[in-house]
SEMI-571484 format. One line per 3 residues: number of its first residue (from 1); for each residue x, y, z of C-alpha. Coordinates in steps of 0.05 Angstrom, whole numbers. Each point is the difference from the previous one (the first is absolute). Layout:
BEGIN
NUM = X:Y:Z ~ ... .
//
This chain:
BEGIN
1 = 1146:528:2567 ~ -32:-55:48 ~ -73:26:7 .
4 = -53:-31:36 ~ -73:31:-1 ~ -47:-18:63 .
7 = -78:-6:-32 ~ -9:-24:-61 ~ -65:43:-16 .
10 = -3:47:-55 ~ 61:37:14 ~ 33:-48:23 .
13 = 2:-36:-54 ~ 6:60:-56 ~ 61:23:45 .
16 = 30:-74:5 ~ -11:-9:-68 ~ 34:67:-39 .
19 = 57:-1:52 ~ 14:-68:-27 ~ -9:30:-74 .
22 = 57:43:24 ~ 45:-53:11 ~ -9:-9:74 .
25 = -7:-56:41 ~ -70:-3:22 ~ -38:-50:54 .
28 = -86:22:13 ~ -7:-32:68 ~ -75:-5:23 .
31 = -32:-36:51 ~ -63:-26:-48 ~ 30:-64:-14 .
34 = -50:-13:-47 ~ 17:70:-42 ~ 68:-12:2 .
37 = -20:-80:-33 ~ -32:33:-50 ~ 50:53:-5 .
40 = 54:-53:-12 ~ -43:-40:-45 ~ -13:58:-52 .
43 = -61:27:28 ~ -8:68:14 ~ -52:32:41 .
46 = -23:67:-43 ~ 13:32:-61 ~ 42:51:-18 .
49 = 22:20:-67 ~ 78:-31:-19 ~ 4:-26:71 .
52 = -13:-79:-17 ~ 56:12:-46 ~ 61:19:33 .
55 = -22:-48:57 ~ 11:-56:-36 ~ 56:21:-30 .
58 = 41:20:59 ~ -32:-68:36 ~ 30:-42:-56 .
61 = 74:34:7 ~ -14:-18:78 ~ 8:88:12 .
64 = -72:-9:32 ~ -19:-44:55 ~ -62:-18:39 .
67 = 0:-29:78 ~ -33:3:56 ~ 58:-24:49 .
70 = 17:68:27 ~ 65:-16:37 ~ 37:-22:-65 .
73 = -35:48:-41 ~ 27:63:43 ~ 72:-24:26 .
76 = 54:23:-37 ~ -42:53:-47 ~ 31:68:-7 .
79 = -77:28:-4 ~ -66:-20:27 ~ -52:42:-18 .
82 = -75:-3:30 ~ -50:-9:-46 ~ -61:-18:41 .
85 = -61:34:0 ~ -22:58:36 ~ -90:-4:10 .
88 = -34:60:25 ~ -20:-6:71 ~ -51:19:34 .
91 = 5:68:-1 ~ 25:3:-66 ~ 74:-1:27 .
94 = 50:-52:-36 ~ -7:-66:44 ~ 81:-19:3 .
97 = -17:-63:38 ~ 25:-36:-56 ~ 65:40:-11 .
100 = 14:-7:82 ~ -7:-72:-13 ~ 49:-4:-49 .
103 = 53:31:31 ~ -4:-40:58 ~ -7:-69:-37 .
106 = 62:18:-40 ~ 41:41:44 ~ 40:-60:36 .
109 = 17:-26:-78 ~ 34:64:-17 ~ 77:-1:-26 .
112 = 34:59:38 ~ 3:62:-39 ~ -61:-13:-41 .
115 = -38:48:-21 ~ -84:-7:16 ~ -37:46:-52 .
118 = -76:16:6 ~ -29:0:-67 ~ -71:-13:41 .
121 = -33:71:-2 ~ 1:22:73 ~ -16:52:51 .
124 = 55:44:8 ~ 53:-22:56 ~ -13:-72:-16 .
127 = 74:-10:-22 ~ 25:18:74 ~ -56:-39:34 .
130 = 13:-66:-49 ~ 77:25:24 ~ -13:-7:66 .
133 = -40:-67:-7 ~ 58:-32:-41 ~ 50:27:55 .
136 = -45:-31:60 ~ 4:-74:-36 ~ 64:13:-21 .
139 = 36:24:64 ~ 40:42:-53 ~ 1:55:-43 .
142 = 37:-32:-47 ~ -45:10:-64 ~ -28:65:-30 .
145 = -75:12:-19 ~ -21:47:-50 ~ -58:26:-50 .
148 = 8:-11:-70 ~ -86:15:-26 ~ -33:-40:-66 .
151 = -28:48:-40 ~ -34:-58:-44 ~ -66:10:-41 .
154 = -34:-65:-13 ~ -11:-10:-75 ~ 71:30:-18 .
157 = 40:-20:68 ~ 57:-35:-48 ~ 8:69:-29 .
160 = -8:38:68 ~ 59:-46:31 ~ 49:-5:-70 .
163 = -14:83:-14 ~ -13:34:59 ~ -16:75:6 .
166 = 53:-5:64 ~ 28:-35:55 ~ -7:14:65 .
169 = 36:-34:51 ~ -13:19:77 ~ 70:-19:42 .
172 = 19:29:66 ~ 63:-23:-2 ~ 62:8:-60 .
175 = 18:-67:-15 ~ -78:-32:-7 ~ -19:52:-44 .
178 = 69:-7:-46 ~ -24:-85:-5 ~ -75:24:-26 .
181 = 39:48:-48 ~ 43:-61:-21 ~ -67:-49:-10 .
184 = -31:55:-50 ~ 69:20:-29 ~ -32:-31:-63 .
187 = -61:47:-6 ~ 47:58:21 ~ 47:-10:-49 .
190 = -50:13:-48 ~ -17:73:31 ~ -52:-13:45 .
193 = 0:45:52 ~ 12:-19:68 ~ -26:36:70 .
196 = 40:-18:56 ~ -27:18:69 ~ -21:-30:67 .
199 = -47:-45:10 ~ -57:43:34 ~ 3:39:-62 .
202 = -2:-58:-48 ~ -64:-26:38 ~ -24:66:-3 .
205 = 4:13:-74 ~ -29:-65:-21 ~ -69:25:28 .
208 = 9:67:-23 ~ 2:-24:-66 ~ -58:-44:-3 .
211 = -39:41:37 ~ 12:64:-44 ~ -12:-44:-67 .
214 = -63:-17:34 ~ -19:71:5 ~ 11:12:-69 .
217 = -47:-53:-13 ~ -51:30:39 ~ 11:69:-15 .
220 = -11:-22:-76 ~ -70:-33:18 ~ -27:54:34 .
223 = 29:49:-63 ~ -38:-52:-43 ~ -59:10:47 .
226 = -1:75:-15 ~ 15:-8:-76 ~ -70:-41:-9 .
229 = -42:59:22 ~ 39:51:-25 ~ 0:-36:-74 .
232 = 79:-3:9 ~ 36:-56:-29 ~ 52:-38:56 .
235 = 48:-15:-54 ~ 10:68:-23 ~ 6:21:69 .
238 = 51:-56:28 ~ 47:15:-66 ~ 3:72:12 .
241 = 16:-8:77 ~ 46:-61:-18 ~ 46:36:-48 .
244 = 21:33:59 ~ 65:-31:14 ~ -18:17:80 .
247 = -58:-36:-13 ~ 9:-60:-48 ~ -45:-42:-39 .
250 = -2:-65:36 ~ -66:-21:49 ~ -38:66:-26 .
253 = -55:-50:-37 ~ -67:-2:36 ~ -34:-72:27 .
256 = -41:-34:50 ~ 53:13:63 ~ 61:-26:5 .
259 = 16:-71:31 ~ 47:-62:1 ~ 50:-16:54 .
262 = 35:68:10 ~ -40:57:-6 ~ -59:-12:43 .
265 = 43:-32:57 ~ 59:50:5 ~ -49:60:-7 .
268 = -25:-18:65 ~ 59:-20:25 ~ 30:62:-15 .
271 = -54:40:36 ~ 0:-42:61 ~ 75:18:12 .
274 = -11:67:-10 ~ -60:2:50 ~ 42:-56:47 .
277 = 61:60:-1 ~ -42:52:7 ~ 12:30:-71 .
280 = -62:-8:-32 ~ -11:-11:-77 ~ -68:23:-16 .
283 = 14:2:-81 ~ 8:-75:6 ~ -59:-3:50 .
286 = -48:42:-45 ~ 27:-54:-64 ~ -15:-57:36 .
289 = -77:21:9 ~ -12:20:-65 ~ 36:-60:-37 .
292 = -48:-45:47 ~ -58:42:-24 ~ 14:0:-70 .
295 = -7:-77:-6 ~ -65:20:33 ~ -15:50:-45 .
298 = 12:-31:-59 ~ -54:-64:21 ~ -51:56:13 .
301 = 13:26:-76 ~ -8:-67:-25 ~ -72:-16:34 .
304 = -15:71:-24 ~ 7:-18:-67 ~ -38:-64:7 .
307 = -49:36:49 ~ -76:-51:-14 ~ 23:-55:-52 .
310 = -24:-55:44 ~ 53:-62:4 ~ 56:46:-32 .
313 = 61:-28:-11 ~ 70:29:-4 ~ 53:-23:-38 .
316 = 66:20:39 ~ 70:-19:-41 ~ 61:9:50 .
319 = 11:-24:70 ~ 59:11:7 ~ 23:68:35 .
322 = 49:23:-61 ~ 18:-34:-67 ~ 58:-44:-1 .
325 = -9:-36:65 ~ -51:-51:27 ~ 0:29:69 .
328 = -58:27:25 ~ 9:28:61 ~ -40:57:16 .
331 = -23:3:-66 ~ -59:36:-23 ~ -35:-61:-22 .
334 = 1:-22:71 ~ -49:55:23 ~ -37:17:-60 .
337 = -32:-68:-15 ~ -25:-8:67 ~ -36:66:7 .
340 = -28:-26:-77 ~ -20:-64:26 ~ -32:31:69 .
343 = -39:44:-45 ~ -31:-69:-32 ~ 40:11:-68 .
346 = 30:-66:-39 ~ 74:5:-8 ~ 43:-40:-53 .
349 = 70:18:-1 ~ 64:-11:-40 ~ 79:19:11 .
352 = 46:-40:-39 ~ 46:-17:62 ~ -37:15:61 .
355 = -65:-45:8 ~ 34:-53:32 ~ 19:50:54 .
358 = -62:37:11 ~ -54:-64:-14 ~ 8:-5:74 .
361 = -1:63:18 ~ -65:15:-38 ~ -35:-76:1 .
364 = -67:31:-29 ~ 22:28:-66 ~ -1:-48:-60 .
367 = 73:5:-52 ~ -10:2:-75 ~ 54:-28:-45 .
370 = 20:67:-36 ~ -34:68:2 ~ -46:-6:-47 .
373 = -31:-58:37 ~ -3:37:58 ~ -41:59:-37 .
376 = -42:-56:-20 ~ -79:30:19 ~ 32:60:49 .
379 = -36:55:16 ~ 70:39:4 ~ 68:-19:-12 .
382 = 53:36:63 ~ 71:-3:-17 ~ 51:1:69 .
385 = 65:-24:-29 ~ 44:26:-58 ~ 14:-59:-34 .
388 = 19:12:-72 ~ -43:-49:-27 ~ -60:33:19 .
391 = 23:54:-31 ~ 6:-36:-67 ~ -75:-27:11 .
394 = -46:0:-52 ~ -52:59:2 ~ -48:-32:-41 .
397 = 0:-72:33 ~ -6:38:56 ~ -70:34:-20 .
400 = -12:-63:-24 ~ 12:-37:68 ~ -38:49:40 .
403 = -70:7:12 ~ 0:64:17 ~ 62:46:-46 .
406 = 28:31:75 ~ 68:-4:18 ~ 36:35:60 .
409 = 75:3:-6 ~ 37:14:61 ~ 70:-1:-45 .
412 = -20:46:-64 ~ 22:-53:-41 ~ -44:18:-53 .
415 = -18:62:-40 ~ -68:31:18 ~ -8:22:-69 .
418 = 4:-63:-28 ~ -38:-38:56 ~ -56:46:-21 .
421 = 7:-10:-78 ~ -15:-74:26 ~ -60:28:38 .
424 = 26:-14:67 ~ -11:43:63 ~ 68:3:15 .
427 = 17:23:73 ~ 77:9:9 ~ 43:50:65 .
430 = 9:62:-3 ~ -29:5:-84 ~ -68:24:-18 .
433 = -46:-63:-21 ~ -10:34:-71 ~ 54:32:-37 .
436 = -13:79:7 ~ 1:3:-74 ~ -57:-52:-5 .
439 = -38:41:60 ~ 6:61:-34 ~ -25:-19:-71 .
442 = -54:-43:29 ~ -19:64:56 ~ -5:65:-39 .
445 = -5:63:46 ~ -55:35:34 ~ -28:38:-40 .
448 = 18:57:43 ~ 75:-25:-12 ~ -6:-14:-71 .
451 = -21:75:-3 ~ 58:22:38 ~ 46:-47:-44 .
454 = -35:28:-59 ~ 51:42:-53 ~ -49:58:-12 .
457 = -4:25:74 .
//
């Protein structure tokens, strides 16, 4: 099929580029004429795991196409999909200036009986106002519009798109939803299954979604939060609720607060709709406060630790706001150093693909060249980002590195009975900093207790 995606952003171009894996016929139209240079030229603007891959691939067989001539790129398409982003206003509602835009720039260019998709995540009724706005340049309603949400995660997008959990495709009319079933007969053929509904729905269960992984994320810190003073251990915990098949195992790990490009902005998004159509969501409202305060929280803990060391220094390895990615939106990097730093602590930092995104973003810290240089003379080494390599790291470089043998892992990549065989103070979520073995052998009982404990009585 003749597909052409408007925004070539991040799903834009994951979209454009595994529809043309598929064997369709794919043109990413943007307005950046510089992106869409560089695009052309073999230059792509973030990375994502398999993605530079099929792009070239499907750009040398001429499947995949860059321009930024809109007219040519939309007439005579059988599907143009929106892929432009979505910021969060400000009230925390999805700004759709953008997505207005974009309908109106285009809508004049359309081929009758095209069908407009929305892969932009949007408020819900967008596809009958971006309906109306098409129908208004148009003169016409000669063209369908309809909601077809990404459910992408960055670091395994290619994966996400190629083997999806499902499909859902949003169409208030017969005939656009039977082309969208045609464009992923591929995947379908394969058994993924496929939800078929209108498009206020499909709008509707793209927040949903993100916003109720979101609260499984938070639900799991604030578990982790009660397993530290309760000497429970998270893991144990989050694999006996996970085995649940109601439940599940996936986002039931504890961290600094969730971030990136999704979570944070449809979160709010999501509330704001509910309080704009007077349903309120106050689960997602009470998540949104306490994910804001435990990247607060968790900078408080740190300066606890490091509470009088004049001119400490923190050695932080991971900007980015999940492995995989070098996106750092929202991240907790992005608040945590700065409440360091306002406290007068030194920062040095490290993330194998994110510095060159967050330099800016945090101009006063200084980047090492691997972890262990950034451990170099720390008071305390803080861990925000899963990478495997850090898990991998060396324990006794590490000790070596440091000045003083403290190291606060906000990921648990690392076993707290080990870290103390190194002699590390080992502060993890939602895991006691010494093994309870080691505390018991190294606390005997009361004597009171030990009496009580005692065989002969």
């Amino acid at each position: 099929m003749r597909v052409t995606i408007i925004g070539a952003g991040y799903v834009g171009l994951t979209t454009g580029a595994c529809l043309s894996e598929l064997g369709h016929d794919v043109i990413c139209v943007d307005i950046d004429k510089e992106r869409i240079a560089r695009l052309k030229a073999g230059v792509f603007p973030f990375r994502e795991a398999g993605l530079d891959e099929i792009m070239i691939r499907n750009m040398a067989c001429r499947r995949l196409r860059f321009s930024d001539h809109l007219a040519s790129a939309v007439r005579g398409r059988d599907i143009v999909m929106v892929a432009v982003g979505t910021p969060k206003g400000v009230r925390g509602e999805a700004d759709l200036a953008f997505v207005r835009q974009a309908a109106q720039s285009f809508a004049p260019f359309l081929s009758p009986r095209t069908v407009v998709t929305l892969k932009s995540t949007v408020a819900v009724g967008t596809a009958r106002e971006v309906r109306e706005i098409i129908a208004e340049e148009r003169g016409a309603l000669d063209f369908w519009v309809t909601s077809n949400p990404e459910f992408l995660r960055e670091g395994s997008a290619v994966s996400d798109f190629l083997t999806p959990d499902r499909i859902v495709i949003g169409a208030d009319d017969r005939d656009a939803g039977e082309r969208l079933i045609k464009l992923y007969r591929p995947l379908l053929d394969r058994g993924v299954p496929l939800v078929e509904t209108g498009t206020a729905d499909a709008e509707l269960i793209k927040y949903a979604a993100n916003a109720f992984l979101a609260l499984k994320i938070g639900f799991t810190n604030d578990v982790a939060d009660l397993c530290e003073v309760t000497e429970g251990d998270i893991n144990s915990v989050a694999k006996g609720i996970g085995l649940d098949p109601r439940i599940g195992t996936a986002f039931l790990k504890p961290g600094p607060g969730y971030g990136g490009s999704c979570f944070p902005k449809d979160t709010e998004a999501f509330a704001w709709i509910g309080r704009a159509l007077n349903a309120p969501q106050p689960l997602i409202e009470a998540l949104i406060a306490r994910n804001d305060y435990r990247k607060r929280h968790i900078a408080e803990r740190v300066l606890k630790e490091i509470a009088g060391i004049s001119g400490a220094q923190v050695a932080v390895l991971g900007a980015a706001f999940k492995a995989n990615t070098d996106d750092v939106r929202e991240s907790a990097a992005l608040q945590i150093v700065p409440a360091l730093q306002k406290a007068n602590v030194g920062v040095k930092m490290f993330d194998p693909w994110a510095s060159g995104n967050a330099a800016p973003l945090l101009p006063s810290a200084t980047w090492a060249e691997d972890p262990y240089d950034a451990a170099q003379g720390a008071d305390l080494l803080l861990i925000l980002t899963e990478w495997e390599m850090f898990r991998s790291l060396d324990p006794a470089r590490l000790a070596e590195a440091l000045r003083r043998p403290v190291v606060f892992d906000c990921r648990n990549l690392f076993d707290p009975e080990q870290m103390a065989l190194y002699g590390f103070r080992y502060v993890s979520l939602g895991r006691a900093n010494v093994p309870r073995e080691r505390r018991w052998r190294s606390n005997p009982l009361p004597n009171n207790r030990q009496k009580a404990a005692s065989p002969s009585t």
